[in-house]
C-alpha positions, 0 to 999 in steps of 0.5 A, spaced: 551 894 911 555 895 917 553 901 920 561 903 923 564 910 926 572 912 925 576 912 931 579 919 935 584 922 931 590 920 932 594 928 931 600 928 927 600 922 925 604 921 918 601 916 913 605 910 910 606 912 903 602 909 895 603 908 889 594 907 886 591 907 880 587 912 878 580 912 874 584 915 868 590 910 868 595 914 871 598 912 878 598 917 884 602 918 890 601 923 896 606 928 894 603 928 888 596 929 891 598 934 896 595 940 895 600 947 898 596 948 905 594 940 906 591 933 904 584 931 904 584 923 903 577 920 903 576 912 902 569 911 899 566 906 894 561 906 889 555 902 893 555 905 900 549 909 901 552 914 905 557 915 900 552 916 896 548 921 899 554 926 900 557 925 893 555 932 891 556 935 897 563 932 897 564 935 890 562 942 892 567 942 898 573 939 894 572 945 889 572 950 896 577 946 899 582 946 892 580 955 893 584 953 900 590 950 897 588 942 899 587 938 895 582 932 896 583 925 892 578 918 893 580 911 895 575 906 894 579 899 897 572 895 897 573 888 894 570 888 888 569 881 888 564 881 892 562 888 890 563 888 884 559 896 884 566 897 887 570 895 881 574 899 877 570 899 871 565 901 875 568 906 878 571 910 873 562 910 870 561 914 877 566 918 876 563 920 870 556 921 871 558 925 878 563 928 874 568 928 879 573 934 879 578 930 884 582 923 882 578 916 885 584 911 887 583 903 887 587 900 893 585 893 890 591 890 894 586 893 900 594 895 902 594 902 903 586 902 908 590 897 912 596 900 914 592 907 914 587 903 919 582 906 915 575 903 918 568 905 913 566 909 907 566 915 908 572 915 911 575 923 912 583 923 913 584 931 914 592 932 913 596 939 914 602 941 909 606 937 913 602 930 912 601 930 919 593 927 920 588 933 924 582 931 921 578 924 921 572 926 923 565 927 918 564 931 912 558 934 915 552 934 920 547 931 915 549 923 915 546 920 910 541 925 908 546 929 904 544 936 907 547 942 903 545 946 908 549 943 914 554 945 918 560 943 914 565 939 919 571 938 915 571 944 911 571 948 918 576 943 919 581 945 915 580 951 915 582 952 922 588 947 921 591 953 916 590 958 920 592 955 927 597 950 925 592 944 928 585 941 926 579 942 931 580 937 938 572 936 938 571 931 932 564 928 930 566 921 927 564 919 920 560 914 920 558 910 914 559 902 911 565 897 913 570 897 909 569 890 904 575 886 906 577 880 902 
């Protein structure tokens, strides 16, 4: 395990688009992930314990941001070769034990983490309704301990992005394992 941060969040950046398959065998690009106020897109895996930590904190503020209208989606572009707790397969039995109430995307390519630049799981990208990044900070201030308790970052992000039309200037990187690159 590589322990690694997120870079400052580049504000109004727009994502290259995807076409990833889901858990459920269905593919999903961002128009048909973005929610009516914004995105949140997570890459994640299965094997990271910082993921792990945070998996029932990150369900419960999916539903509170859902209610805000952004919608939240997971993108496991690990290597599964090497990591094979982070193939399809495997993920598609985390998603149910945990009962994941938003879709788990496989980048098998690895194609969307590069060109998105993404660096660790968890790695936070907090989008506005117009696709533009305002967010790439942590989930909350917990860690890997998986607080329930703690301050909540990226939902107070978030909801500041709808009512200001931006996300917060003072973002505290995630921090997490290295993404698994071929």
């Amino acid at each position: 395990m590589v322990l690694t941060e997120t870079p400052i969040c580049d504000f109004g950046w727009k994502p290259n688009d995807f076409k990833l398959l889901n858990i459920d065998g269905n593919y999903f690009s961002l128009s048909d992930l973005q929610g009516e106020n914004g995105l949140v897109i997570v890459f994640a895996c299965n094997h990271c314990p910082y993921v792990i930590a945070i998996q029932d904190t990150l369900i419960k503020d999916a539903q509170t941001l859902e209610e805000m209208g952004i919608n939240l989606a997971l993108i496991n572009s690990n290597d599964a070769i090497k990591y094979p707790d982070d193939s399809y397969e495997k993920m598609q039995l985390t998603a149910q034990q945990k009962n994941y109430p938003f879709p788990y995307l496989y980048d098998e390519t690895q194609q969307v983490a590069k060109s998105w630049g993404a660096v660790c799981t968890p790695d936070f990208f907090g989008f506005n309704q117009n696709l533009e990044l305002q967010y790439r900070g942590r989930l909350d201030s917990s860690g890997k301990i998986g607080d329930p308790n703690s301050r909540r970052d990226l939902v107070l992000a978030m909801q500041q992005m709808i009512e200001t039309g931006k996300g917060p200037v003072e973002q505290i990187p995630s921090m997490g394992c290295s993404i698994k690159w071929k």
